[in-house]
C-alpha positions as CSV (number, residue, x, y, z in Angstrom):
1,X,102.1,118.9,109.7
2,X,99.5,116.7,111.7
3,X,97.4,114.5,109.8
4,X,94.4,115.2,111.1
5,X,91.8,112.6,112.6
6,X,93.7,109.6,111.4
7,X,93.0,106.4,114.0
8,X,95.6,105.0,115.5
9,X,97.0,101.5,114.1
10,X,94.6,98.6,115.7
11,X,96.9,96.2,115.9
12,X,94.0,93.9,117.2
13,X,91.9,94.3,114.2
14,X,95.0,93.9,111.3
15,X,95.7,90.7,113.1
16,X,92.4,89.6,113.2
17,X,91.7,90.8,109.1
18,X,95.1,89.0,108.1
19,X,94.0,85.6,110.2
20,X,90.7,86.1,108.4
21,X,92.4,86.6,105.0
22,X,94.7,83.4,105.2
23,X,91.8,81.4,105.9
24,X,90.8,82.8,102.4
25,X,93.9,82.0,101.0
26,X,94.1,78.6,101.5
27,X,90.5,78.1,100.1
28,X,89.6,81.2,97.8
29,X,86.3,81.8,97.6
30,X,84.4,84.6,95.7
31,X,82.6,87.8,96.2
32,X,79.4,87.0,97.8
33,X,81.9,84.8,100.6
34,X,84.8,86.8,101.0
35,X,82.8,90.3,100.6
36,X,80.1,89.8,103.0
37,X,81.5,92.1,105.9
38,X,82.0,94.7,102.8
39,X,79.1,93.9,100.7
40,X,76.3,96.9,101.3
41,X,79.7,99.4,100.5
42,X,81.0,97.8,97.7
43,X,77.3,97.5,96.2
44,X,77.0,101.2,96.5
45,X,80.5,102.0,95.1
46,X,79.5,100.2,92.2
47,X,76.3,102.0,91.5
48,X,78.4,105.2,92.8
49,X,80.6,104.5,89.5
50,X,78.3,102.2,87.4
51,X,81.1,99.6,87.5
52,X,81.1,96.1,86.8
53,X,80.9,94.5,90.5
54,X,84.3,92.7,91.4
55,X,84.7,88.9,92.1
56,X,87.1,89.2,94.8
57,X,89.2,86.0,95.0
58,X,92.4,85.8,96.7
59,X,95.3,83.8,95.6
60,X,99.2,83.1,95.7
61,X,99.3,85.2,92.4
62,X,97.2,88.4,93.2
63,X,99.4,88.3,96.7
64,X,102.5,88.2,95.1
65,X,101.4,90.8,92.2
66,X,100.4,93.1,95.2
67,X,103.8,92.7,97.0
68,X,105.4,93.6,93.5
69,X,103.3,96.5,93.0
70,X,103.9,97.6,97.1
71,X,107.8,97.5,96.2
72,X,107.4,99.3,93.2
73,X,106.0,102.2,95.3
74,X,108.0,102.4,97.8
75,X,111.1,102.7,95.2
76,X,109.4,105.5,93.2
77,X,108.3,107.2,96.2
78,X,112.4,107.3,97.3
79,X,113.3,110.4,95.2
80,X,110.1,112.6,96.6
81,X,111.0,111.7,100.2
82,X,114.9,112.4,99.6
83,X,113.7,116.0,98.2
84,X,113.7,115.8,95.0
85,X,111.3,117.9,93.1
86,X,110.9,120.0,96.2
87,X,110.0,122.7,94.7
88,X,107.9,121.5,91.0
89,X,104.5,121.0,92.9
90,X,103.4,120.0,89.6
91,X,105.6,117.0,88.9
92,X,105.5,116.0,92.8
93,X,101.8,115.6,92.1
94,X,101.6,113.6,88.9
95,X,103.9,111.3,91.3
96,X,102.3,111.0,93.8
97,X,99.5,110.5,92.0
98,X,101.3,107.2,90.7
99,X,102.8,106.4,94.0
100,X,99.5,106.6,95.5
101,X,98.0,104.0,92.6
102,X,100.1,101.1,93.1
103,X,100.0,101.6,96.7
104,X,96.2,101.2,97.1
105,X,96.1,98.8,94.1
106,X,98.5,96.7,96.3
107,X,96.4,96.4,99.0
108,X,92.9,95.5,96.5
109,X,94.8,93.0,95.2
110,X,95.8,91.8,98.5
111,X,92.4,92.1,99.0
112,X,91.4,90.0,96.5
113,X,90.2,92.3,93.2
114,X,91.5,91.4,90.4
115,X,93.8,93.1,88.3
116,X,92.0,93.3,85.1
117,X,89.2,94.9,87.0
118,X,91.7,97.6,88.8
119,X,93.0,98.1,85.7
120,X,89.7,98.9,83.7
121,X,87.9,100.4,86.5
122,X,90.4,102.1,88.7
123,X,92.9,103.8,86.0
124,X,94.4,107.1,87.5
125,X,91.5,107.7,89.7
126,X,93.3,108.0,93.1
127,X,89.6,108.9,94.7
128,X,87.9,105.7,93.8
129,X,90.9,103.7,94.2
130,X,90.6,104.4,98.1
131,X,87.1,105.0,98.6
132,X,87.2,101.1,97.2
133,X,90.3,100.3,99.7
134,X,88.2,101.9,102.8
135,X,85.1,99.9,101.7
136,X,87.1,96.4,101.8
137,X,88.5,97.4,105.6
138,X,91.3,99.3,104.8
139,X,90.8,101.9,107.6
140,X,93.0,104.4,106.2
141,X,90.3,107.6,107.0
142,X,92.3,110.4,106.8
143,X,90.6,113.7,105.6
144,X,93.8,115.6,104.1
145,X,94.2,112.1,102.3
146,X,91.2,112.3,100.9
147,X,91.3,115.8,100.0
148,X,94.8,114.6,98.5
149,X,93.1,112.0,96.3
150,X,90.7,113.9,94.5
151,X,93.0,116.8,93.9
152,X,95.0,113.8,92.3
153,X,92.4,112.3,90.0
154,X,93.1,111.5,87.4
155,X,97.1,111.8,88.0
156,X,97.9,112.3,84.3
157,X,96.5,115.9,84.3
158,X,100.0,116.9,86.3
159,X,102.5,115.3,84.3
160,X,102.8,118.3,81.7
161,X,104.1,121.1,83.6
162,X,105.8,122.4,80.5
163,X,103.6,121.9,77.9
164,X,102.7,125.4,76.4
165,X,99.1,126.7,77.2
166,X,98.4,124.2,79.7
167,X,95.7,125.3,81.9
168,X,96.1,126.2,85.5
169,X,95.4,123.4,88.0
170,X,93.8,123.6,91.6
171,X,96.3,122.3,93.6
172,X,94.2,122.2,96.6
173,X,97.0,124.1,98.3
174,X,99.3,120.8,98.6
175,X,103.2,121.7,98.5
176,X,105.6,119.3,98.2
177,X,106.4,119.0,102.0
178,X,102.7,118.8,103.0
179,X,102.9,116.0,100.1
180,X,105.4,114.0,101.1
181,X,104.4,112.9,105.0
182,X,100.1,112.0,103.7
183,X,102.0,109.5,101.1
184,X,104.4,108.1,103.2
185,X,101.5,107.5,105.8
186,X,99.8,105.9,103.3
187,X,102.8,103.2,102.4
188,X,103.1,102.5,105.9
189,X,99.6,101.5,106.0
190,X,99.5,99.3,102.9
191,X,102.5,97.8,104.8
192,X,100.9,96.9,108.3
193,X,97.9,96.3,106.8
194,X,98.8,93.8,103.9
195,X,102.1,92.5,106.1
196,X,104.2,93.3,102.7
197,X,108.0,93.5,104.0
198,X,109.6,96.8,103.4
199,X,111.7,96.2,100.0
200,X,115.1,96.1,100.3
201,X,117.0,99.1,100.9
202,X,114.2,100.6,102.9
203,X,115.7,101.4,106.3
204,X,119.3,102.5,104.6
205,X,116.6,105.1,102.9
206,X,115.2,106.5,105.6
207,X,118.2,106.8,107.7
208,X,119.7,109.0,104.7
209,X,116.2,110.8,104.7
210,X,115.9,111.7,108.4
211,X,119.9,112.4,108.2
């Protein structure tokens, strides 16, 4: 499957975010600084939601939190891409829907948003959680991603698929294999976009995968 309409990796503009970024590190600064490429969209987002506007301040801790929670994704994302689940559309969407979450909370805390705020604001809401990602230069403006997301929010709705008289779900049509390559896409973009190394393991992975 294509992913449609997805630009192409600039390298020129993740180097020049990143060099941007560790000039940030070195002396955090707040919202109204660090924001003010992102401002007008992040306003609207919070009126969009009627959330509690973020202070974005980078540090040493919120990097290292958002290289933990990039790992962590990667890992529970190694089952779906091995097979697993291939044929429970159900349970490969309630994971996804988790893979998805610490993947794009990774990069806003790369970013700089705190992780209170993600987790009061963002919760299981895959949509919001990247329309706040693309707003902050992200770039990751993918349509079948996007129809992915919302069909994902909130995630929690498809981790029951054997609870008695649990309503249908729309599925939006995604199978597990159309699943599987939109969140992989989306890991490898948290990755050349935050500069997180793969975690350990990774390329002994995907050599069994592609095997």
């Amino acid at each position: 499957m294509s992913l449609r309409n997805l630009p192409p990796r600039d390298s020129k503009t993740v180097t020049s975010r990143r060099a941007l970024l560790h000039g940030l590190t070195v002396a955090p600064v707040t919202a109204s600084a660090i924001a003010s490429p992102w401002a007008k969209a992040l306003a609207s987002l919070h009126r969009r939601y009627e959330d509690e506007p973020a202070t974005l301040v980078r540090t040493k801790m919120g990097r290292a939190l958002s290289r933990d929670r990039y790992d962590s994704a990667e890992i529970a994302f190694a089952p779906i891409e091995a097979g697993f689940f291939a044929r429970d559309v159900r349970v490969t969407l309630h994971q996804a829907g988790a893979i998805a979450k610490l993947a794009l909370c990774a990069y806003l805390l790369d970013i700089g948003f705190p992780d209170d705020w993600n987790a009061a604001h963002i919760r299981q809401d895959i949509a919001k959680a990247l329309a706040y990602a693309n707003a902050t230069g992200f770039g990751h403006d993918c349509p079948d991603m996007a129809q992915l997301a919302v069909i994902l929010s909130p995630y929690w709705k498809w981790g029951y698929p054997h609870l008695i008289g649990d309503p249908p779900m729309n599925d939006g049509g995604f199978t597990p294999d159309r699943v599987r390559p939109l969140v992989r896409t989306l890991l490898d973009r948290v990755a050349d976009v935050t500069g997180h190394p793969r975690p350990q393991g990774f390329k002994r992975r995907q050599r069994e995968v592609l095997s």
